[in-house]
N, C-alpha and C positions, 0 to 999 in steps of 0.2 A: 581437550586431552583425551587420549584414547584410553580406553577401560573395558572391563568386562563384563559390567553392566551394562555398558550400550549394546552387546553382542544381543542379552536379552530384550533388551527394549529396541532395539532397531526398525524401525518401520518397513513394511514389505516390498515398498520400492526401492530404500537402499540396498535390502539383501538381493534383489534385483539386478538393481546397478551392480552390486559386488561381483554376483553371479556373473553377468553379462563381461563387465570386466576382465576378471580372472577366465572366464572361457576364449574371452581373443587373443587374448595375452598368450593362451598355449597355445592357440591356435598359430600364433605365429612364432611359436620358439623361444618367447621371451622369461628370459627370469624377472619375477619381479624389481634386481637390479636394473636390469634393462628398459626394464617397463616405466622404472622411474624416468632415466634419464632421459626416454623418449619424451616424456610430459613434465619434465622439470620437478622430480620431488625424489626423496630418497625410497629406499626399499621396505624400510619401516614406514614408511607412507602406505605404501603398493598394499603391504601386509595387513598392515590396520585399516584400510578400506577396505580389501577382499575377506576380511573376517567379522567385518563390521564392529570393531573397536572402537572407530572413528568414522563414519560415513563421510562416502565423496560429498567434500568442500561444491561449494558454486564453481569457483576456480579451475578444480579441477577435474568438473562437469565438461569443462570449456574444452581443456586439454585432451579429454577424453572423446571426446565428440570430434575433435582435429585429427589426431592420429587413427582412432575406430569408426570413423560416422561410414565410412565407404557409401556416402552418397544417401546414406540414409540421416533420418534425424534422429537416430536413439537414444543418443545422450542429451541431446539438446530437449529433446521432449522430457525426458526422465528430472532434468534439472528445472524445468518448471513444476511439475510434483513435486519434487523434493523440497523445492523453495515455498512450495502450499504449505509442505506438511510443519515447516519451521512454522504457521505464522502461529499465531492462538489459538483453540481449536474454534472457539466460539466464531473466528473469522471464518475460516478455512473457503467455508462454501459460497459465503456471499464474495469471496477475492481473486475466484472464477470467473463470479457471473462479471463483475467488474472490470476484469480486463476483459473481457468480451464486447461489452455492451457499445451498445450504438449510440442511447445519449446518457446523459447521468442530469436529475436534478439534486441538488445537494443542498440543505441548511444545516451551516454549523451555527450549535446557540452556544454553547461553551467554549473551546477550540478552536482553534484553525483548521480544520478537516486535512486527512492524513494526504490525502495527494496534492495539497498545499502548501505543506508544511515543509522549509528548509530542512536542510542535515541536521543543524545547530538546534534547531527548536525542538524534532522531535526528539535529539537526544537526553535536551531537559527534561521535557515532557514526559519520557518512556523512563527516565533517570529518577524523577521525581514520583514517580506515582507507588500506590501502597495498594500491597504490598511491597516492599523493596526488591529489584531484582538484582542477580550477582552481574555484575559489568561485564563479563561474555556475552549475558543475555540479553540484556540491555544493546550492544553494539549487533548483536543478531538482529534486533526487531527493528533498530536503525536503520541499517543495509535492506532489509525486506523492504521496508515504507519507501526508501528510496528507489526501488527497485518499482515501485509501483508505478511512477508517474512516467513511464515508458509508455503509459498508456494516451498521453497528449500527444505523441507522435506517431502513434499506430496505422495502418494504413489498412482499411478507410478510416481515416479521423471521426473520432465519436465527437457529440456536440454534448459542450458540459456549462452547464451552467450552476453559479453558489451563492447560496445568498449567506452573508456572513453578519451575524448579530454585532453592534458595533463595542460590546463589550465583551466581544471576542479580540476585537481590533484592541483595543483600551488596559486588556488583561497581559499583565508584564509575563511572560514563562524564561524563565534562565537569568535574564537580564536584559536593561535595557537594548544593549549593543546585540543582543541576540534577536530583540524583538524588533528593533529596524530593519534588521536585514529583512527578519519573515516578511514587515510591510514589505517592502521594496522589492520582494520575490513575488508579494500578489501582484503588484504592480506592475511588474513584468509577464508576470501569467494573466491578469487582464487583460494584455496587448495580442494573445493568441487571436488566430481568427475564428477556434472553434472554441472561444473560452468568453461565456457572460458572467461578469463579477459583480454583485450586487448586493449593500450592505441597509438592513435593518437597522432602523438608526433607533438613539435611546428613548426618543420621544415617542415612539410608536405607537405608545401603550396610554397616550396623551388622553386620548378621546372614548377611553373604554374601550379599543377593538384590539386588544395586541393578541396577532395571533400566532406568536414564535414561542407561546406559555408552555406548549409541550415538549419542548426540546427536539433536538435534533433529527430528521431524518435523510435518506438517500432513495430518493425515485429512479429506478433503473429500468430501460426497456434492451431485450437481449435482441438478438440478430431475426428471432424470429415472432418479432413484436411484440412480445408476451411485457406484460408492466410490473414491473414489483417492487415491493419497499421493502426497505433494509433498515431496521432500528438496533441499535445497540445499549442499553438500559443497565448502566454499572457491570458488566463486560457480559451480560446476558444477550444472546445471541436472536434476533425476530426478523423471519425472514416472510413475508409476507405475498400470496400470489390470489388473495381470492379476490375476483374482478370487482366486486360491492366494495370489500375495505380498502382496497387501492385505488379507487375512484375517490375516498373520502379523503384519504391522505391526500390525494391527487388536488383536491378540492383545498386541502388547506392548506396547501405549499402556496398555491394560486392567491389566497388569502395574503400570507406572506409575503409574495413577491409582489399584491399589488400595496403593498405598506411599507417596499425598502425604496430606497433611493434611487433613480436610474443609473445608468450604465456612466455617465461623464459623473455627475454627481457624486456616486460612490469614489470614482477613481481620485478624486479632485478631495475627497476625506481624507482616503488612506492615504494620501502626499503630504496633507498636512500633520497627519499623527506621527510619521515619519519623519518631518521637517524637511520636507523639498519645496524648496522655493521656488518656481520657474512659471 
């Protein structure tokens, strides 16, 4: 809903886009009527964009970038900032480096990790969690997360590999009908050719070595080799780049991975926690 508070809180890239907006828009003769009906929205859309009451939607990033890109990518580029600036801030930086990067290693100990996660699931998940958010914001955070696994078909395909604690697999979020499907979507995202799924089983910890005690992290190397870890520790934000402590993390994912299940193994679990029989 557009307000006059957002005029003061609006982020610099949407006064940007507004700017940018409302200057083509006269540049080409248009009343904001017109403006609308060229991109499908009314005048009081036009108005509450260009004033920043309401910042341009994704949507109408889209529309805008159609009728104003003249060959360039202004909007197109501006709607990926602006889709940054929605996420948490404590994300923001690491969900950069991640649609960037070239491989990703990931363990989830809690969770289904967010670019595994169905619609359905993370909506409980982001539904459920506390503090309580108001259901705009909540379907906000939704659309972002799904908005992220654009990065399994990116071109060049990064190489992703996850190891998944199997009491992540085990842990109901929504319900049951919700938590089949998420099997049955890793299961499908196991079958990628650039995606290794691989689940830490509960016994791990049988023989004194379980090394998944510290919870979760994300090993990332960017385009220009550089390695770093991503921790997120109750929504506190650890971005990690100095070569010694990334080598250790590095070392104990390694740890991890040689204590889950292999690649058939793991997939041949999450079929049966799922109940497929074949």
């Amino acid at each position: 809903m557009a307000s006059a508070e957002n005029k003061e809180t609006a982020s610099p890239m949407a006064r940007m886009v507004a700017e940018m907006a409302r200057t083509l828009r006269i540049q080409r003769g248009w009343t904001q009527e017109q403006q609308g009906k060229e991109i499908g929205y009314s005048a009081a859309a036009i108005s509450a964009m260009e004033t920043c009451a309401q910042p341009a939607s994704d949507a109408m990033l889209v529309e805008l970038q159609r009728v104003h890109g003249n060959g360039t990518l202004v909007f197109e580029t501006a709607r990926k900032y602006m889709r940054m600036e929605r996420l948490p801030e404590q994300f923001q930086d690491y969900a950069l480096l991640e649609e960037a990067a070239i491989s990703l290693q990931l363990f989830a100990a809690n969770v289904v990790h967010g670019l595994f996660q169905t619609e359905a699931y993370a909506r409980a998940l982001i539904g459920g969690s506390f503090p309580p958010l108001p259901d705009q914001r909540v379907e906000e955070l939704v659309q972002l997360r799904m908005a992220r696994t654009a990065l399994f078909d990116r071109d060049p395909l990064p190489m992703i590999e996850i190891i998944i604690d199997e009491a992540v697999l085990r842990r109901v979020i929504g319900s049951e009908e919700i938590m089949r499907e998420q099997l049955l979507h890793l299961v499908k995202c196991a079958r990628r050719r650039n995606v290794t799924l691989l689940v830490l089983p509960l016994d791990a910890g049988m023989h004194g070595e379980y090394a998944g005690d510290r919870g979760s992290m994300s090993l990332l190397e960017t385009p220009e080799h550089e390695r770093l870890v991503y921790l997120e520790p109750q929504d506190e934000s650890i971005l990690i780049s100095d070569p010694a402590k990334v080598s250790t993390y590095a070392q104990r994912y390694a740890k991890i991975r040689s204590q889950a299940l292999g690649p058939r193994e793991s997939l041949d679990l999450i079929k049966r926690l799922a109940g497929v029989t074949e």
